[in-house]
C-alpha positions as CSV (number, residue, x, y, z in Angstrom):
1,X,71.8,127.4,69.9
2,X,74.8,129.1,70.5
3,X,75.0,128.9,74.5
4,X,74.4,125.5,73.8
5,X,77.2,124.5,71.6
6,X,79.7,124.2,74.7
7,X,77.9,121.6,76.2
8,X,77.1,119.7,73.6
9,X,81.1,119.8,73.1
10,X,81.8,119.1,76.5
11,X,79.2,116.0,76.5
12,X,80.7,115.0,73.2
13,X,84.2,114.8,74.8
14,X,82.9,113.3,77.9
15,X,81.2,110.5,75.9
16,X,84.7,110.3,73.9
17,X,86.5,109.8,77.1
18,X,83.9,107.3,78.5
19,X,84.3,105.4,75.1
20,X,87.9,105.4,75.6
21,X,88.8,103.9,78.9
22,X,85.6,101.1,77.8
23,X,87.7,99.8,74.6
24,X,90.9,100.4,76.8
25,X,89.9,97.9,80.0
26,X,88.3,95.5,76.8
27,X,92.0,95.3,75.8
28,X,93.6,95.2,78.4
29,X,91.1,92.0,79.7
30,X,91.9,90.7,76.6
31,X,95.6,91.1,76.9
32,X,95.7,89.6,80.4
33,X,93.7,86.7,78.8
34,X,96.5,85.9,76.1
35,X,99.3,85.9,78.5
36,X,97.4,83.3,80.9
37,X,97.0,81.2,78.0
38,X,100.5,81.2,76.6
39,X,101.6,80.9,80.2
40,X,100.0,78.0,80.4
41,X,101.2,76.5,77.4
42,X,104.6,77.5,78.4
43,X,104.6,75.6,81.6
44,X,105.5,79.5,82.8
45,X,103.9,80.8,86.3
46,X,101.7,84.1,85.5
47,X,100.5,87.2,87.3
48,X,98.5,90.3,86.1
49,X,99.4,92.2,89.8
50,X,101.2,95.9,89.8
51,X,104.8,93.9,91.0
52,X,106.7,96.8,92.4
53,X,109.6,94.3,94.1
54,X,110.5,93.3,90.4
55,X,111.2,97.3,89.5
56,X,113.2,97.8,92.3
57,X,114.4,94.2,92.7
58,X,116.0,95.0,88.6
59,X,116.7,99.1,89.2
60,X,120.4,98.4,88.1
61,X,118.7,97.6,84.8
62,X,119.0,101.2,82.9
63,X,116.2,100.5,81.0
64,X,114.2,100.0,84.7
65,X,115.5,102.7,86.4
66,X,113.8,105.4,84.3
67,X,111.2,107.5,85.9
68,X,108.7,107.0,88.5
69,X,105.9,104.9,89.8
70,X,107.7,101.9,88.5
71,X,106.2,98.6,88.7
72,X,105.9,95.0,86.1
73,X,102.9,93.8,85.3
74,X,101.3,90.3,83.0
75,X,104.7,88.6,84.1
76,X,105.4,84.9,82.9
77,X,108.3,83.9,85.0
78,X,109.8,80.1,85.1
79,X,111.7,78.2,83.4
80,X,112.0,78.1,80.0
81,X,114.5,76.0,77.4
82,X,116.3,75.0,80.6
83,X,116.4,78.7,81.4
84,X,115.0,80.9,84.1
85,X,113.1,83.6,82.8
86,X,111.0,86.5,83.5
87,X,108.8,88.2,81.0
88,X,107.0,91.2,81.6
89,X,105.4,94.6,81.0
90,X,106.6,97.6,82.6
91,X,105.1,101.0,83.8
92,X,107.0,104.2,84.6
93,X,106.0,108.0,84.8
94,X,107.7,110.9,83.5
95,X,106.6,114.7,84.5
96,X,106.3,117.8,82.2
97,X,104.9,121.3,82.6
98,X,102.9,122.9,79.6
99,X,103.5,126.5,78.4
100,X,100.4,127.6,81.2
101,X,102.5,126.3,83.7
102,X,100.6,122.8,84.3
103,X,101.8,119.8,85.7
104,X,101.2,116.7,83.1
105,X,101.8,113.3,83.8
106,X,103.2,110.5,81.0
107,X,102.5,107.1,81.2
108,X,105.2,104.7,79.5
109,X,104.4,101.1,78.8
110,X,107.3,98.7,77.5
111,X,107.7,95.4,76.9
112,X,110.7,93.7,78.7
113,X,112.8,90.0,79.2
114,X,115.3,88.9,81.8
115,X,117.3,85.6,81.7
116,X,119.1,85.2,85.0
117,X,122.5,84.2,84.4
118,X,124.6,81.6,85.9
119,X,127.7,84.2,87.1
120,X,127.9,87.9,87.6
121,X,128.8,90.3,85.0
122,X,129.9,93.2,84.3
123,X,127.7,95.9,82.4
124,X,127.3,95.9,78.5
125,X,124.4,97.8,76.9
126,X,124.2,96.8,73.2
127,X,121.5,99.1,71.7
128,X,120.1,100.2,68.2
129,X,122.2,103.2,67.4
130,X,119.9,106.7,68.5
131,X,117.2,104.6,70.1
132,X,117.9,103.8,73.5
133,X,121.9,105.0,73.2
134,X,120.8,108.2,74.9
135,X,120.3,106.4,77.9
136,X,123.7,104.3,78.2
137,X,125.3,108.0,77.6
138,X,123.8,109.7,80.2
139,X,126.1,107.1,82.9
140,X,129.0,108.2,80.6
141,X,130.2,105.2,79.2
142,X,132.1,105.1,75.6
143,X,130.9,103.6,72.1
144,X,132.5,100.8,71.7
145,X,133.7,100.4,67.9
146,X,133.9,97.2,66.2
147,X,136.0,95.7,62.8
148,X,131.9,95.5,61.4
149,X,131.7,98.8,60.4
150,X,128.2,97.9,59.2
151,X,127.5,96.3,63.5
152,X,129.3,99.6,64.7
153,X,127.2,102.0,62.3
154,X,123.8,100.1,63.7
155,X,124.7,99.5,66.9
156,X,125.7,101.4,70.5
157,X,128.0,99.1,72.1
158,X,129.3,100.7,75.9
159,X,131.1,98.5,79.0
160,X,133.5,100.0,81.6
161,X,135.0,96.5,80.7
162,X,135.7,96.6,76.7
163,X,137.3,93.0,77.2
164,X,133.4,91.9,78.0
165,X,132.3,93.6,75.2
166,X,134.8,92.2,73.0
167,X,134.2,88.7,74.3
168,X,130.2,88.8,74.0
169,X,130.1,90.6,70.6
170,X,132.3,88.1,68.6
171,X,131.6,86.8,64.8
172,X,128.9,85.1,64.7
173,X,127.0,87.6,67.9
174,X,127.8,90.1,65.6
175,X,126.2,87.7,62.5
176,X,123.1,87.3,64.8
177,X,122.4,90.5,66.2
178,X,123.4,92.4,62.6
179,X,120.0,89.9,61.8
180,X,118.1,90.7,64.3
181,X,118.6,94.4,64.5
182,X,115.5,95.5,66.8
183,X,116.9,93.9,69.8
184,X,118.3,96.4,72.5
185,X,120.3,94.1,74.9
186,X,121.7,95.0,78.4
187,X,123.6,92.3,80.4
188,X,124.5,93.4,84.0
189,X,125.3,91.1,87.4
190,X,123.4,88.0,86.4
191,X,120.4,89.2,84.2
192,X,120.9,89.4,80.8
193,X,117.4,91.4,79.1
194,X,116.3,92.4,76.0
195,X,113.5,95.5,75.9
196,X,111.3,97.1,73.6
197,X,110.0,100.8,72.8
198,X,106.1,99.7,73.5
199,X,104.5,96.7,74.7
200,X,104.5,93.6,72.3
201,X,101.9,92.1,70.8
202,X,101.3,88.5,73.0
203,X,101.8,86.2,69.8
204,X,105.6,87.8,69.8
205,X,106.2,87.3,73.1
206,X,107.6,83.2,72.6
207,X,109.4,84.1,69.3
208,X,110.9,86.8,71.6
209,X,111.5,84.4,74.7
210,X,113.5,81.9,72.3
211,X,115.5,85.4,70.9
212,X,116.9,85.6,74.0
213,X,117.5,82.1,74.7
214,X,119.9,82.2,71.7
215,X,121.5,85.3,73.2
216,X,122.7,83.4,76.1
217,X,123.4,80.4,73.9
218,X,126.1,82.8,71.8
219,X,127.3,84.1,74.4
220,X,130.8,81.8,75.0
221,X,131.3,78.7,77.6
222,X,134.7,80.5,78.7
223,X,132.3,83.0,80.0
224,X,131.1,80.5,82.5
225,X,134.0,78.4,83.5
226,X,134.7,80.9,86.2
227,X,131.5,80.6,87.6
C-alpha cells in the first residue's frame, strides 16, 4: 500500500490539473460569449484574437509596457457616446527563480480602457496611492500635491508638466475621482485609459466604458481649443 501511495498522489494531482484547465476553457468560452453579446448591443466591433499590434501599438502606456509576451485580447473597439474607444484584456509575463534555482513563469491578466483623444498630451498618471504608484516612480516623476489633502492622501498624481496636472485635476475632477476612488487613470499623447488590478467581470465593463466617458467629459474645453 505504501509504494502505491505516490501514484495514487500523482494521479490525484493529474486529475486535479485535468479538472482545472476543463472549468478554466468553460470560463473562458463563457467570457468570450458575454463580450460578443455586449458588443453587440453596443454597436462595438469585437475580437477574441491574441492582438499583439495593440501592446506594442500602446507600449507608451506604463501600465502596457510591463513585462513580456504582451498582447490584448476580447477587445470591443468603436465608437461609443460619440467617442472612440477600445476595451480590452491584457496579458503579460513576469519571470522568477525559486530557492532550487528554477525558472517560473507568471501570468498577469488585467482589465484595461483607452479613449483616443482629440490632441496630444503630455503624461499624467493619476493612481490609487501604493497600488500602481510604484510603477509611475520607477520613470522618476514627482507626487504631485493638491489643496485636497483628502485627493492627495488617496491619490498618486505625477506629470513632467504640473500645469497639466493642475489643469485636469480641478474641483469638481477632484469631486469625481475622490468618488470613484478605484480608478487608476493615465493620459499620454492622445489615449486617455483607465486599468484595473484583474480582469472585470463583463457586466462592469459598460458602467466602466461610461466611467471613462465622463473622464474625458471633465476634462476642460480649453484643453482642446489648441487642437
Amino acid at each position: 500500500m505504501d509504494s502505491a501511495l505516490p501514484v495514487l498522489m500523482f494521479v490525484a494531482f493529474a486529475v486535479l490539473v485535468v479538472v482545472g484547465i476543463v472549468f478554466a476553457s468553460i470560463a473562458a468560452k463563457k467570457r468570450r460569449e458575454a463580450f460578443a453579446t455586449l458588443a453587440a448591443r453596443l454597436g462595438l466591433s469585437y475580437s477574441a484574437e491574441h492582438e499583439r499590434d495593440i501592446a506594442s501599438r500602446y507600449e507608451f502606456l506604463d501600465r502596457l509596457a510591463q513585462g513580456s509576451n504582451r498582447y490584448a485580447y476580447n477587445v470591443l473597439s468603436g465608437e461609443y457616446q460619440g467617442h472612440n474607444v477600445m476595451v480590452f484584456d491584457y496579458h503579460y509575463e513576469t519571470h522568477s527563480t525559486d530557492s532550487k534555482g528554477h525558472r517560473q513563469t507568471h501570468h498577469h491578466h488585467f482589465s484595461f480602457f483607452i479613449l483616443r483623444l482629440e490632441r496630444v498630451f503630455p503624461e499624467l498618471t493619476v493612481t490609487r496611492e501604493g497600488v500602481f504608484s510604484k510603477i509611475a516612480q520607477a520613470f522618476g516623476y514627482d507626487d504631485i500635491d493638491f489643496e485636497s489633502h483628502e485627493f492627495s492622501r488617496k491619490f498618486c498624481v505625477r506629470s513632467k508638466d504640473k500645469k497639466f496636472a493642475y489643469d485636469v485635476c480641478h474641483a469638481r475632477m477632484i469631486e469625481y475621482l475622490l468618488a470613484n476612488d478605484d480608478l487608476n487613470i493615465e493620459i499620454e499623447g492622445m489615449a486617455l485609459a483607465i486599468g484595473f488590478g484583474d480582469t472585470l467581470a463583463p457586466e462592469r465593463i459598460e458602467p466602466n466604458l461610461q466611467r471613462l466617458v465622463q473622464l474625458r467629459v471633465l476634462m476642460p474645453n480649453y484643453l482642446f481649443a489648441a487642437a
